[in-house]
N, C-alpha and C positions, 0 to 999 in steps of 0.2 A: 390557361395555365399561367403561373407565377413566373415575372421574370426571374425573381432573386435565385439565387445559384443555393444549392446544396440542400435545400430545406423539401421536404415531401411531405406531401398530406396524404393524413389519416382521418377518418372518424371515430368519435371517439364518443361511447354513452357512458355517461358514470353516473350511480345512485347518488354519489354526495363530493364534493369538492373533493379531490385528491385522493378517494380510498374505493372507487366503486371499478369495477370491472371495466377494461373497455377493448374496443375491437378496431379491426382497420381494416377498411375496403380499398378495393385495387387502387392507385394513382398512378399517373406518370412519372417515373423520378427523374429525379434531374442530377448527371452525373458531377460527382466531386471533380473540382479541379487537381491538376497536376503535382501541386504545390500541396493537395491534404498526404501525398504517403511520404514528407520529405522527413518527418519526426523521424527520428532517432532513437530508442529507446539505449541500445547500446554504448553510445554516442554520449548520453546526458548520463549512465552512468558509471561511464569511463576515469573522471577525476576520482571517484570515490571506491576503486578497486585498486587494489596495494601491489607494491613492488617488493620482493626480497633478494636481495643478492648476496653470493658468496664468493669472495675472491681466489686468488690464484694461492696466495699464503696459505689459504685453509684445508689445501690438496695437501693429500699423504700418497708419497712416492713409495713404491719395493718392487723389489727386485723379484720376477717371477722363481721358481724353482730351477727353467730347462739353463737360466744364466749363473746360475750361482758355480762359482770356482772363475768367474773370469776377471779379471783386474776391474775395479771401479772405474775407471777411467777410459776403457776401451770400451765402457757399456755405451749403447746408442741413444739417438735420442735424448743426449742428456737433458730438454729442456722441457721435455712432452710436460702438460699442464691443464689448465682449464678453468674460467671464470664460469661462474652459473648465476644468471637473472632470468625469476619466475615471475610472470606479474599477473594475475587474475583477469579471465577475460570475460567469467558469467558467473553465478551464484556458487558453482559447482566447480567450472573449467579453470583451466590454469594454462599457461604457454609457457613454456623451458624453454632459453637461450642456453644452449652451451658453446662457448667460445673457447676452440682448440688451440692450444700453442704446440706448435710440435713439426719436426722436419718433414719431410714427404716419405709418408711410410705407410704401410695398411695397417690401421684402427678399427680395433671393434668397439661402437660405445654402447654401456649398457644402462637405461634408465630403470631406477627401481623408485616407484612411485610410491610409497608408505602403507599403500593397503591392498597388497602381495600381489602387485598388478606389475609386469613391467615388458617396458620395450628395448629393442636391440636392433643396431644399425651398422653399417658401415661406414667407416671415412677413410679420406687417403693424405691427411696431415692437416696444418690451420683451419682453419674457416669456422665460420657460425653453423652450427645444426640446431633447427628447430622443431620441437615435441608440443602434441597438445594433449592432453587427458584432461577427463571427468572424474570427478570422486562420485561415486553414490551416495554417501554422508559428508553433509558440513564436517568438520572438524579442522585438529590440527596434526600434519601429516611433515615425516621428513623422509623428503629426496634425494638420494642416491643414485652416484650415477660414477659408472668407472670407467676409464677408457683401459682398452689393451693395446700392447705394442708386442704381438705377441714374438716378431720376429727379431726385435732388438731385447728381446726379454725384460719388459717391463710395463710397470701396472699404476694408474696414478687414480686417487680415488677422492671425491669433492662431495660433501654433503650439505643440504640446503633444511633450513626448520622453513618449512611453510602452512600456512591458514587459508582456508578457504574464506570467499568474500560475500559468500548468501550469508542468511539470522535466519534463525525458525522462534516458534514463541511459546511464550510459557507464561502459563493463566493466571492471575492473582483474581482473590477473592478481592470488589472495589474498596477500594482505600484512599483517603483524601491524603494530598501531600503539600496542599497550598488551600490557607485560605485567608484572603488579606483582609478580612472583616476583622478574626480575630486574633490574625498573626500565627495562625500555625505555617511551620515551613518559611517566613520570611517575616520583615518588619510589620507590621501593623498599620493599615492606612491603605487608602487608595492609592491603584497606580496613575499617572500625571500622565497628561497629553505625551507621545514621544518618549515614556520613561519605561521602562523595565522591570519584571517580575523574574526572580529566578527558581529555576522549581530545584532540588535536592532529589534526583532520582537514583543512580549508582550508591549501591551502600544505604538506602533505606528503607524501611519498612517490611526487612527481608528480601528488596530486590540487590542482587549480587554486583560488585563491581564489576566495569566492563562490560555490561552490555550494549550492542550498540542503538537499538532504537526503544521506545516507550508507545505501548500506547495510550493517551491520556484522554479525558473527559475535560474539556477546559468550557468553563460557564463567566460571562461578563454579566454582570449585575451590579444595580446603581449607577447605572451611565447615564452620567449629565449633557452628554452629546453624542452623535453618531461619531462610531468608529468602527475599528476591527481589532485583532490579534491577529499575528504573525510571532506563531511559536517555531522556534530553530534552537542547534546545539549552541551550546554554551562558547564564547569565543568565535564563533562560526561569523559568516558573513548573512547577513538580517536578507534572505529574499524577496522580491519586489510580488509577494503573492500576500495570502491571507486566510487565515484559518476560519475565524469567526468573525460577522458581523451583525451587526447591533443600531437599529435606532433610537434617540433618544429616551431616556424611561425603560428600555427592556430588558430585560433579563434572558441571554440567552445562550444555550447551550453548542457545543458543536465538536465531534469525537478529531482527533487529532493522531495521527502513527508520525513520527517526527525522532531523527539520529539523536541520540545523545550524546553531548561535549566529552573530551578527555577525558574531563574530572567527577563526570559524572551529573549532568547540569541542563536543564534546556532551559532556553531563554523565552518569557510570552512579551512582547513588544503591544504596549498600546499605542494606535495607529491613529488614534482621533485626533486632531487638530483642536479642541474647543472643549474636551471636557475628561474628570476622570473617571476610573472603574473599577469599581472593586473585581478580582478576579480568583477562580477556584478552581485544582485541579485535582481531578481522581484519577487514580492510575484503573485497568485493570488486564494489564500485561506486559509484557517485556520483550525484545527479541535480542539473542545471542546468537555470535557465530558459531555454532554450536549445535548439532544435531539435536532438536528438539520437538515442537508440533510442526508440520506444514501444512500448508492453506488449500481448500480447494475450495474453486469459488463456482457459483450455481448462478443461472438464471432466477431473477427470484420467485421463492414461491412462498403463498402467504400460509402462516402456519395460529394465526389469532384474528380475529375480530369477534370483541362482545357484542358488537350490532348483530350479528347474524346467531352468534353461540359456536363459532367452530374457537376451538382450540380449549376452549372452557364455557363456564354456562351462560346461555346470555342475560344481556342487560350489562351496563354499566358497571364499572367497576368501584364501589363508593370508598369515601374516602375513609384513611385510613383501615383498607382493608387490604387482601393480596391475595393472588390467586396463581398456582402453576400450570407451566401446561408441559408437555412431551416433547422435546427437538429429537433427542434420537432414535434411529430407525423408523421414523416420519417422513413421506414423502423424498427420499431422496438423501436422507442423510441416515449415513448409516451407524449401528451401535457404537459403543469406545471411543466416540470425539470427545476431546479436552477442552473445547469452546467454540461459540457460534457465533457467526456476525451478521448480526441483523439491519433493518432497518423497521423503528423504532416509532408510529403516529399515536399521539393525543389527537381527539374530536369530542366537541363538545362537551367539555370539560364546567359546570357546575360554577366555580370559584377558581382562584388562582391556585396554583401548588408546585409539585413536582412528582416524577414517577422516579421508582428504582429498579433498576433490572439484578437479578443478583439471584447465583446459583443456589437452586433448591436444596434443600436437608440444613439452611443457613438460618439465621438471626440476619432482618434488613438491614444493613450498613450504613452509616451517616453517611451516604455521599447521593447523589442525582445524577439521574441518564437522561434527561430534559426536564426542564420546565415549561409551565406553558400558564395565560392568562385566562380568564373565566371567558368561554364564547370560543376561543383560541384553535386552530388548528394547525400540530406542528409535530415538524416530524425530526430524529438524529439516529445516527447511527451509533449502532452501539456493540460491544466486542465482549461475552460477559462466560465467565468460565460454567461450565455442562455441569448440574451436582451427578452424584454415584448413580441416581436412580432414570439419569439423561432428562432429566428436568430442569429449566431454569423458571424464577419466581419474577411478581412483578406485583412492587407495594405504590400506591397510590394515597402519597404524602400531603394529599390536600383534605378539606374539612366538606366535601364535595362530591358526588361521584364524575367519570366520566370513560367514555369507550376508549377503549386499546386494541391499536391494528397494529401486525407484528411479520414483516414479512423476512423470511431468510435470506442472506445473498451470498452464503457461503461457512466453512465450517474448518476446524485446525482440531489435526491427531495425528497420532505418532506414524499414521501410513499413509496421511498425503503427500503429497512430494514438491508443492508449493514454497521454495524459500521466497523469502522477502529481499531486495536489491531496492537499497535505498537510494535517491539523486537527489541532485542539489537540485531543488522545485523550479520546476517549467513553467509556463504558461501556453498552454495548448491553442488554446484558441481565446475571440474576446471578440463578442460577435457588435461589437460598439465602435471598434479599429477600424477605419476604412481600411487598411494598407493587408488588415486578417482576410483571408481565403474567406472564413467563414461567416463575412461581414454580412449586418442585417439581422433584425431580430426576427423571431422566431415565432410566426404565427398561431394564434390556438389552434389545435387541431392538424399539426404538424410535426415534423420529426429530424432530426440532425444526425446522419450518420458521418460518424466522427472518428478518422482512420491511425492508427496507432500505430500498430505493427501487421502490414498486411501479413509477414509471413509467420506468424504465432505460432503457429504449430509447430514448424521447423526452426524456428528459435526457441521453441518452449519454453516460451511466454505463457502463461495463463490466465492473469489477472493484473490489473493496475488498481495502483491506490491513487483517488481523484479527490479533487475538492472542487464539486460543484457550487457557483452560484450566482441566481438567475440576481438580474435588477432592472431598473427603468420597467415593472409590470406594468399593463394594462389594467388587467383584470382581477381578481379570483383565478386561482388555479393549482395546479403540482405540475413536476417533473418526475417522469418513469426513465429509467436507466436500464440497458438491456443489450445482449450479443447482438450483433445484426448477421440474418443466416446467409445475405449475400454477399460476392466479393466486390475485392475495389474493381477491378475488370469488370464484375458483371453493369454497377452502375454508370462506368464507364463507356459501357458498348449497347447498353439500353436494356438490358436483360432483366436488372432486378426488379423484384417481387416483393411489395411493401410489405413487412414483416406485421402483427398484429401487436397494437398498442397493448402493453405488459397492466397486469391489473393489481399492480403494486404503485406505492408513489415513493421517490425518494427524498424530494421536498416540497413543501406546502407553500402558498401564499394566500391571504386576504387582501384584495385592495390595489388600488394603485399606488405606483411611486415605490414598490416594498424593492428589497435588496434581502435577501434569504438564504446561507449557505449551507452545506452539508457534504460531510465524508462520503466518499461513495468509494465501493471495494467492486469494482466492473471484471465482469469476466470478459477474456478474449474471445469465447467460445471459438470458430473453428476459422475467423476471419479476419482478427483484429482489428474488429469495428464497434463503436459501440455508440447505440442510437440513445439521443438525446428526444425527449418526446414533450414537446408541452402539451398537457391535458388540457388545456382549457376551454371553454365550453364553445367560444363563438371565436372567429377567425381572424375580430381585431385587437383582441386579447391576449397582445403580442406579452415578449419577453426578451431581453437580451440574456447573454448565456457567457459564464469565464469558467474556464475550466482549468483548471491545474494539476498538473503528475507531479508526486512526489514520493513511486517508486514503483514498482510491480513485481510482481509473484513470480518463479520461475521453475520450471520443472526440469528434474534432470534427463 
């Protein structure tokens, strides 16, 4: 047995680098330390859940009916009052402070919550009373809330406007919104070691002011050095993570959910030290605070591969040609989704090009959902609206043929109940850190369960939005991303049952020395763990692994 902490082996058979089936026989696991359930999810996205308050000024005082004929002056109570501060505690919840001013007297207080829900309490003069409710829709909701004084005859009544703090999302057909080659959306020109790309989201392209996240397709190409992107809102403070990286010469793609600024604005940050990049971004959605799709996120399961023929016919997909296949009521996803979120492999691709993912009944859209090089295996995530007939299309923009694996990890309609709670980007784990829990790279043929939110279900938590990516590889390989079905306790007390290595991959490598990253949309499934699996073939064909939260799904 391995000394290293936290890592469990699997075997694993796969037909071809990063897309073949694979399996996992029994191992000893080795329990997480103490220090993997310290994350917070609540915690990291605490600064970005709003405050509303209403003051004492904005109470309307009257006089009940049983007081009226008594002199003003001999009424009681004259000073009975009430500040109200609601601050957002989950996607849905809200916490009411009402702060009583008032003599020692019995109060009845009555909360009316906006969506003809309300509660009723007793007091017996000052003090803070504290309320918590749930909405069952995002929206925007005003509170009401009246105290009685019924024995001094008088009624004092304080209303609050408040907003829920989840976003649900709403699909666009793909649309570019930056492309610095030819200066759409910004100057013209490469962005410069250190420099800045600003993308125009809020108010264009038909996306509406004020929403608060995007999700984007951001592609680095012509890069004269290794680097990355680190895309954030406009104004924001630039976080020490990274969306996309890139070695010198590549062109690469990598899907991005990221807040949008005030003004409507996210900022791409190039991170390279040595050289510039031109960069491109497609939108193909939106999330608003706002009752709209919610997420429900799956284990994945593959719904294309041309090597075999399942999802369409096989063979190769040649170039400039396109073919659809079915997502809804397939497998686990049912009729009336308004968009799927997939994970997205090119293999053996012919020549260099690009693929387009893009809702059927459509014309292909100038934009790209990866690129990849002739020989090339590569994989992204991609987020792409459902057409009327629950098909989405996929064009194959090279002069070339080559196979498309396409597996789902999840799906948005108007009856899931997944909002989105966005935080200012974590870094989970960095398995490179001595001083991380989760230190030490990651053997082929092994697997990282990696702890979030042990108690998911009772937070109703559902899913996280991650940005995987592996570096310092060894080998050849991919990474599978997947629920783990056991708890932190069981690995803890020796119980658990190595789960079977998932036959999906979420990102691809060739080679040594590679650095490879990707969106990953992780279910919580029922233990808030989600196992990290390097496929790779032999067990010195290590990997290091950074993982980063930059929100999660939340059910009411």
């Amino acid at each position: 047995m391995r000394s290293r902490r936290l890592v469990i082996s699997v075997a694993v058979i796969a037909a071809t680098i990063g897309l073949g089936p694979g399996m996992a026989q029994a191992a000893e696991p080795v329990a997480p330390p103490a220090s993997a359930s310290s994350f917070d999810l609540g915690k990291a996205a605490a600064p970005n859940f709003k405050t509303f308050k209403s003051p004492a000024e904005k109470s309307v005082r009257k006089t009940l009916p049983a007081a009226k004929g008594k002199a003003a002056a001999a009424a009681g109570n004259p000073d009975l009052n009430m500040v109200l501060t609601a601050t957002s505690t989950t996607a849905h919840g809200v916490k009411l402070v009402t702060d009583l001013i008032s003599e020692t007297a019995s109060l009845t207080v009555t909360v009316e919550w906006g969506d003809g829900k309300k509660d009723v309490v007793a007091a017996s003069g000052a003090g803070e009373l504290a309320h918590s409710h749930a909405y069952a829709e995002l929206g925007e909701y005003n509170i009401k809330v009246t105290v009685t004084d019924a024995a001094n005859g008088v009624e004092v009544v304080n209303e609050l406007p408040y907003g829920t703090a989840g976003s649900e999302f709403t699909p666009v057909a793909p649309t570019r919104l930056l492309d610095t080659r030819t200066g759409l959306g910004g100057p013209q020109g490469a962005v410069q070691p250190s420099g800045t790309a600003r993308v125009k989201v809020g108010g264009n392209a038909g996306i509406p002011a004020g929403v608060t996240a995007v999700v984007l397709n951001v592609t680095a190409t012509d890069t004269l050095a290794s680097g990355f992107v680190t895309a954030f809102p406009e104004d924001g403070v630039r976080p020490k993570t990274s969306n996309v990286n890139w070695d010198y010469g590549q062109t690469i793609p990598n899907q991005v959910i990221v807040p949008v600024g005030k003004n409507g604005y996210v900022d791409l940050y190039n991170g390279s030290w040595g050289g510039s990049a031109h960069l491109i971004a497609d939108v193909t959605g939106y999330f608003t605070a706002k009752s709209a799709s919610g997420y429900t996120p799956m284990t994945p399961v593959r719904f294309v591969d041309t090597r075999e023929g399942l999802g369409t016919s096989r063979g190769q997909l040649g170039g400039q040609n396109t073919f659809s296949t079915q997502i809804s009521g397939l497998r686990g996803v049912p009729q009336g989704i308004t968009a799927v979120a997939l994970n997205v492999t090119v293999t053996n691709p012919g020549k260099y090009g690009h693929l387009t993912v893009f809702p059927s009944g459509q014309a292909a859209p100038d934009t790209s959902s990866l690129n990849f090089g002739a020989g090339q295996t590569i994989a992204n995530s991609v987020i792409v609206p459902v057409g009327k007939d629950g098909k989405i299309s996929f064009r194959n923009g090279a002069y070339a043929g080559t196979d498309v694996v396409v597996d789902v990890v999840g799906y948005y309609s108007l009856d899931s109940k997944g909002s989105f709670v966005p935080i200012a980007p974590v870094r989970r784990l960095d398995t490179r850190e001595p001083k991380d829990p989760y230190h030490g790279a990651i053997p082929g043929g092994f697997y990282l369960p990696v702890t979030f939110t042990p108690d998911a279900v009772d937070d109703g938590v559902s899913g996280y939005v991650l940005n995987a990516t592996v570096t310092n590889t060894a080998n050849n390989g991919f990474l599978s991303v997947a629920p783990d079905p056991n708890s932190l306790e069981a690995y803890r007390n020796g119980t658990a049952v190595p789960p079977e290595a998932p036959g999906s991959s979420t990102l691809n490598w060739l080679g040594r020395g590679r650095t490879v990253a990707n969106l990953v949309q992780a279910s919580a499934g029922e233990n808030g763990i989600s196992d990290f699996f390097n496929q790779s073939w032999e067990e010195w064909a290590t990997t290091d692994l950074v993982v980063d939260v930059f929100g999660y799904y939340e059910t009411n």
